[in-house]
N, C-alpha and C positions, 0 to 999 in steps of 0.2 A: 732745670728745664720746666717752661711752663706750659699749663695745656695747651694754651692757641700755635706753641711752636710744633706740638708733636701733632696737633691737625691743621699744622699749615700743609704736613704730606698730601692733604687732600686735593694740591694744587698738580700733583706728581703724573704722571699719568698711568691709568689703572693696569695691571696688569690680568691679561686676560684669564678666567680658569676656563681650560678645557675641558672639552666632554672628555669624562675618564670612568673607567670602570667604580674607584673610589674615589671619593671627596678626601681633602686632605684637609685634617682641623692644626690649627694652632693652639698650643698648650698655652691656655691662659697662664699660668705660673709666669711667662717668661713676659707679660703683658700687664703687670698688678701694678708697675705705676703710672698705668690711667684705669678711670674709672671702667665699667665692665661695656658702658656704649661706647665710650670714646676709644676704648683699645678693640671692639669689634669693629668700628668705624678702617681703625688703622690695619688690622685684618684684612676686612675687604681690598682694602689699597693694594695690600701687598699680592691679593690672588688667592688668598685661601676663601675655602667653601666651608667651614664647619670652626667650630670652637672647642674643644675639651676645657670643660669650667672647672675651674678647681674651686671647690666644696670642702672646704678644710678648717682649720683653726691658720689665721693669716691668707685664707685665700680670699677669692672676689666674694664669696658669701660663706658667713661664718654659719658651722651647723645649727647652732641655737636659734639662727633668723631662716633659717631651708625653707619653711610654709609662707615666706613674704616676699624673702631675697631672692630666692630662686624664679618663682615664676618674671621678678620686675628685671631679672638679669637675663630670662631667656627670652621676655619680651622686646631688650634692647639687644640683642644678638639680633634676632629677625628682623628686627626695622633695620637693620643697617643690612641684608640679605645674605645673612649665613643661618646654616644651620647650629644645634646646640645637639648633636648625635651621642655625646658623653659627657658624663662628669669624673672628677677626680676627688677621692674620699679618704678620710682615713679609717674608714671602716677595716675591722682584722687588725690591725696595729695597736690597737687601743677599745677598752669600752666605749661605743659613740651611743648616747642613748639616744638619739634623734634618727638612730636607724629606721625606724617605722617611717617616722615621718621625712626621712630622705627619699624614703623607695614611694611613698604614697605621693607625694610632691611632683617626683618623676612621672609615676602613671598621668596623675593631669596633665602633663604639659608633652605628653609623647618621647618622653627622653628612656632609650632605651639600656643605655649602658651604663656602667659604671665604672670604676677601676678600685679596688680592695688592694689588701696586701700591709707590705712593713714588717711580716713575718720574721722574730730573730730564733737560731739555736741557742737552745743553752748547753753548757759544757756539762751540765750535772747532770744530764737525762741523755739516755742514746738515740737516738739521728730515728731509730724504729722506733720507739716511747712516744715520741714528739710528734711523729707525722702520724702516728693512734688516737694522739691527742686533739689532733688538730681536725678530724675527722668530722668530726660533730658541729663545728662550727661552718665548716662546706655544707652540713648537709645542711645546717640551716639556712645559711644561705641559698641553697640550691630552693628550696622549699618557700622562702619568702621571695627568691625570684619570680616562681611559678605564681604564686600569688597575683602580683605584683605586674608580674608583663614585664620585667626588668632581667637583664645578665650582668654579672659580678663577673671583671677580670681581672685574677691575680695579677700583680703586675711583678714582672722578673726582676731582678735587681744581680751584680754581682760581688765579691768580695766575701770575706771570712764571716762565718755567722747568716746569710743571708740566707731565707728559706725559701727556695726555688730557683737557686741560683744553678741549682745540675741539672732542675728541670722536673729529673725522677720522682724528686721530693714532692715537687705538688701535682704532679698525675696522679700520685699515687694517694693522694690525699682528692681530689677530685672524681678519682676512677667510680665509674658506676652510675656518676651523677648527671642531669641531662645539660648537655654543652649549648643548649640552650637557656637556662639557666645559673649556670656557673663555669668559670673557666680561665683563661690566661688572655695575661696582656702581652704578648711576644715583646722584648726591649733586643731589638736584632744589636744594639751597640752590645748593652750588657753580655747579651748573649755570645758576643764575637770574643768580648774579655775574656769568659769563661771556656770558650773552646775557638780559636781562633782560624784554623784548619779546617777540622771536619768537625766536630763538637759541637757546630751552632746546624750543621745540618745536619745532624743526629738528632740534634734537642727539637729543633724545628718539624724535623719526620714523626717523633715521637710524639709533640705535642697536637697533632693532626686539626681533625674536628675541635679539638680544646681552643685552638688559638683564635679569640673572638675578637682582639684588636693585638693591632700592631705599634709600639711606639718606632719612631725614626732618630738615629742617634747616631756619631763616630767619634773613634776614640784614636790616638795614639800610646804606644808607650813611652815612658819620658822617666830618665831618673830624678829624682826630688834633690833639694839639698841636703840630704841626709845618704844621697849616694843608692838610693832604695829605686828600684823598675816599681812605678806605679801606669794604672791608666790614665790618660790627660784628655779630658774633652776637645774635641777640634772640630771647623765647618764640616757639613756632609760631604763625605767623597775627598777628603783631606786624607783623612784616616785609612783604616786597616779591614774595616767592614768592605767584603764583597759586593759592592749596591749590585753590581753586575749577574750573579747568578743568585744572589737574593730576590731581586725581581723578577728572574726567571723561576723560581722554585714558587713563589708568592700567584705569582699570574697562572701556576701549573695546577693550584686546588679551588676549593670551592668556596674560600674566605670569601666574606663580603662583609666585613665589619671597621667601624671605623681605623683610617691610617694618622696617627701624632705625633708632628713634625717636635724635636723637642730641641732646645737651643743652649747646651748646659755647658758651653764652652765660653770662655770670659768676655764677656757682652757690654760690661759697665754696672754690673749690678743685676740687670736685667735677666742675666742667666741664673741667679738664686732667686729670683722671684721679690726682688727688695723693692719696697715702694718710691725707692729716690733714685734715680739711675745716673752715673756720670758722663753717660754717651750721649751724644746728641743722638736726638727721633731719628735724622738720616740715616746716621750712621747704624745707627740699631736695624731700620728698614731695607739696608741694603745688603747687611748682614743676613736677614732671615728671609728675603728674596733669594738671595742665591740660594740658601740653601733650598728654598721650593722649587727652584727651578732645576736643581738637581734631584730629586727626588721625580718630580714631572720626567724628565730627562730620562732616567734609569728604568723608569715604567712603559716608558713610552718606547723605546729601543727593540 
C-alpha cells in the first residue's frame, strides 16, 4: 500500500467529533505505517481528537531522537488539528536513559501524560518482595513528575507474570503518591480478562483517583489450536467488556484524563504496530471508525 492510497481517504467524508466531555486519541502504534503527519492526517478523517504517540524503540519517535522527533511529530499532529494529550514509553520496563529528556521535552511542548509500565514477577522473589522493591522507582517517578508538570500511567496489562494485572499490586506500590504525578492507565479489556464479572469493578473502584487515563479494548475468549481458553482481541462491543455500565461507572467520577481507542484485534498488521500492513487504508479506516463510533455511542447513552 502506497501513501497517496492511504491519503486518497481524504476524499472520504469527515466524520464529525462531538463536543464530548473527553477527547478520544488513537494509539499511534496501530498507525506506524504511515509517517506520524500522514497517519495524524488519517486520524482526523476518521473523527478522532487527540493522538497517544508512541515514544518507544520501533515506535513514531525513537527515545534516542525525543529532543528533535518529538517536538517535529507534535508539531505534525497539530497542523493536521488533533491534539498530542499523551505519549507511550517504555519507561519502568527497561533502563530508558533518555528519561530526563522524555519528561523535559514534554514540558516544552505542553504534553501532560505518559504511560509507563511492562512491569514483570519473578518466581524467585514473593509477590510482597517485589512490590517493596518497586516502590522507589514510583516514587521517583512521582518526584520527577512533580518536577516536570508530567503524570506517569501505569498501564494494566493481563496474564500470568504481569504486574498490575490484580490491580492491588500497583496501588499498593503507588499508595501515598500524588495521583497527580503518578498513577494508572485503566485497560477496561485487560481488566474485563482479569475479573470479568465484578473484578473489573472492584479493580476500577479501587483504583479511584489513580486512574488518570483509560485505554479502550474488547476481548473474547476463544480456544487456540492447542485446545487452551485464551483471550482473543475483537472490534469494541463485539466482545465480553461491559461498554454499557463502564461508561456509566466512568461518567459517575471525576476522571478527566485522556480516553485510547486501541485496535489490537487482526487488522492486517496494523494491529502490532508493523510498518507494512496487508489491508487496504479503507479497510483499516472503516475498521477503527466503528470502533469510535462505538465508544462515542456508549458515552453518549
Amino acid at each position: 500500500m502506497t501513501r497517496r492510497t492511504a491519503l486518497s481517504l481524504t476524499a472520504l467524508p469527515m466524520m464529525a467529533a462531538p463536543s464530548m466531555r473527553w477527547p478520544v486519541s488513537m494509539f499511534s502504534k496501530h498507525l506506524q505505517w504511515l509517517p506520524i503527519g500522514e497517519a495524524a492526517v488519517f486520524a482526523k478523517q476518521l473523527g478522532f481528537e487527540a493522538i497517544d504517540l508512541t515514544v518507544r524503540k520501533g515506535g513514531h519517535v525513537e527515545p534516542e531522537n525525543v529532543e528533535t522527533a518529538l517536538p517535529a511529530a507534535a508539531e505534525a499532529i497539530r497542523k493536521a488539528g488533533l491534539e498530542i494529550n499523551m505519549i507511550t514509553t517504555a519507561i519502568g520496563g527497561a533502563s530508558i536513559p533518555q528519561t530526563p529528556a522524555i519528561f523535559k521535552t514534554m514540558r516544552a511542548l505542553g504534553i501532560k501524560y505518559y504511560r509507563w509500565g511492562g512491569l514483570k514477577y519473578s518466581e524467585k522473589l514473593s509477590v510482597k518482595e517485589q512490590i517493596a522493591a518497586l516502590k522507589p522507582m514510583a516514587k521517583t517517578l512521582a518526584a520527577q513528575g512533580a518536577e516536570y508538570g508530567v503524570c506517569g500511567m501505569y498501564h494494566t496489562h493481563s496474564g500470568l507474570g504481569e504486574f498490575g494485572a490484580s490491580i492491588w499490586d500497583i496501588l499498593a506500590v503507588v499508595e501515598g503518591l500524588d495521583p497527580a504525578t503518578i498513577g494508572i492507565n485503566y485497560d477496561i479489556g485487560h481488566a474485563t480478562v482479569e475479573g470479568g464479572f465484578g473484578g473489573w469493578v472492584n479493580s476500577f473502584r479501587a483504583a479511584g483517583p489513580y486512574v488518570r487515563g483509560v485505554a479502550l479494548k474488547d476481548f473474547k475468549w476463544e480456544k487456540n489450536a492447542k485446545g487452551q481458553w485464551r483471550p482473543e482481541w475483537c472490534p469494541l462491543g463485539d466482545g465480553m467488556v461491559d461498554w454499557s455500565s463502564f461508561a456509566q461507572r466512568l461518567k459517575g467520577t471525576a476522571f478527566n484524563g485522556p480516553l485510547q481507542l486501541h485496535c489490537e484485534y487482526p487488522m492486517g498488521g496494523a494491529d502490532h504496530g508493523d510498518r507494512q500492513v496487508t489491508w487496504a487504508a479503507d479497510r483499516i479506516a472503516n475498521s477503527m471508525r466503528r470502533d469510535l463510533e462505538r465508544v462515542r455511542g456508549y458515552l453518549a447513552a
